[in-house]
C-alpha positions in Angstrom: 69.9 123.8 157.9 70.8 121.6 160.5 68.9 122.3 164.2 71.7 123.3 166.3 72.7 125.8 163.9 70.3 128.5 165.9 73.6 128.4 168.1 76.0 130.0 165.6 73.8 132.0 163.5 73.1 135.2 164.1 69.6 135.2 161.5 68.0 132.6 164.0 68.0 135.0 166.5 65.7 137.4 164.9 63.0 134.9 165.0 61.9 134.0 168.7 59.7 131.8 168.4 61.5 129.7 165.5 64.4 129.7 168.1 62.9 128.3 171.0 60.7 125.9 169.0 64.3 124.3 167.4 65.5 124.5 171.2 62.9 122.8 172.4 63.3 120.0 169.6 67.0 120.2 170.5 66.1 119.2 174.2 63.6 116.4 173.4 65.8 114.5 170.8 69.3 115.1 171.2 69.7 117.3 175.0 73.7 117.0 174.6 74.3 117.8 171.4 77.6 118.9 169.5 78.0 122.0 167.6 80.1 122.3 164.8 79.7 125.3 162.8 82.1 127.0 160.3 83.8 129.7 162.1 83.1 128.4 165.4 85.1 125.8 167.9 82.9 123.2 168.2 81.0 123.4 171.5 
């Protein structure tokens, strides 16, 4: 699963700490990052 997946999936949500661990990845590596998840206008 890619990172910025937590965004769009409802499932990542239910874990907290997962979440804001894969957030706080997200801001370190890539802090504008692009979302594009089926469903979902990219963002």
């Amino acid at each position: 699963m890619e990172a910025v997946t937590i965004f769009a999936d409802p499932q990542a949500y239910t874990d907290p700490e997962r979440w804001h661990a894969v957030a706080a990845r997200l801001r370190r590596d890539d802090p504008v990052a692009r979302i594009e998840a089926d469903g979902f206008d990219p963002f």
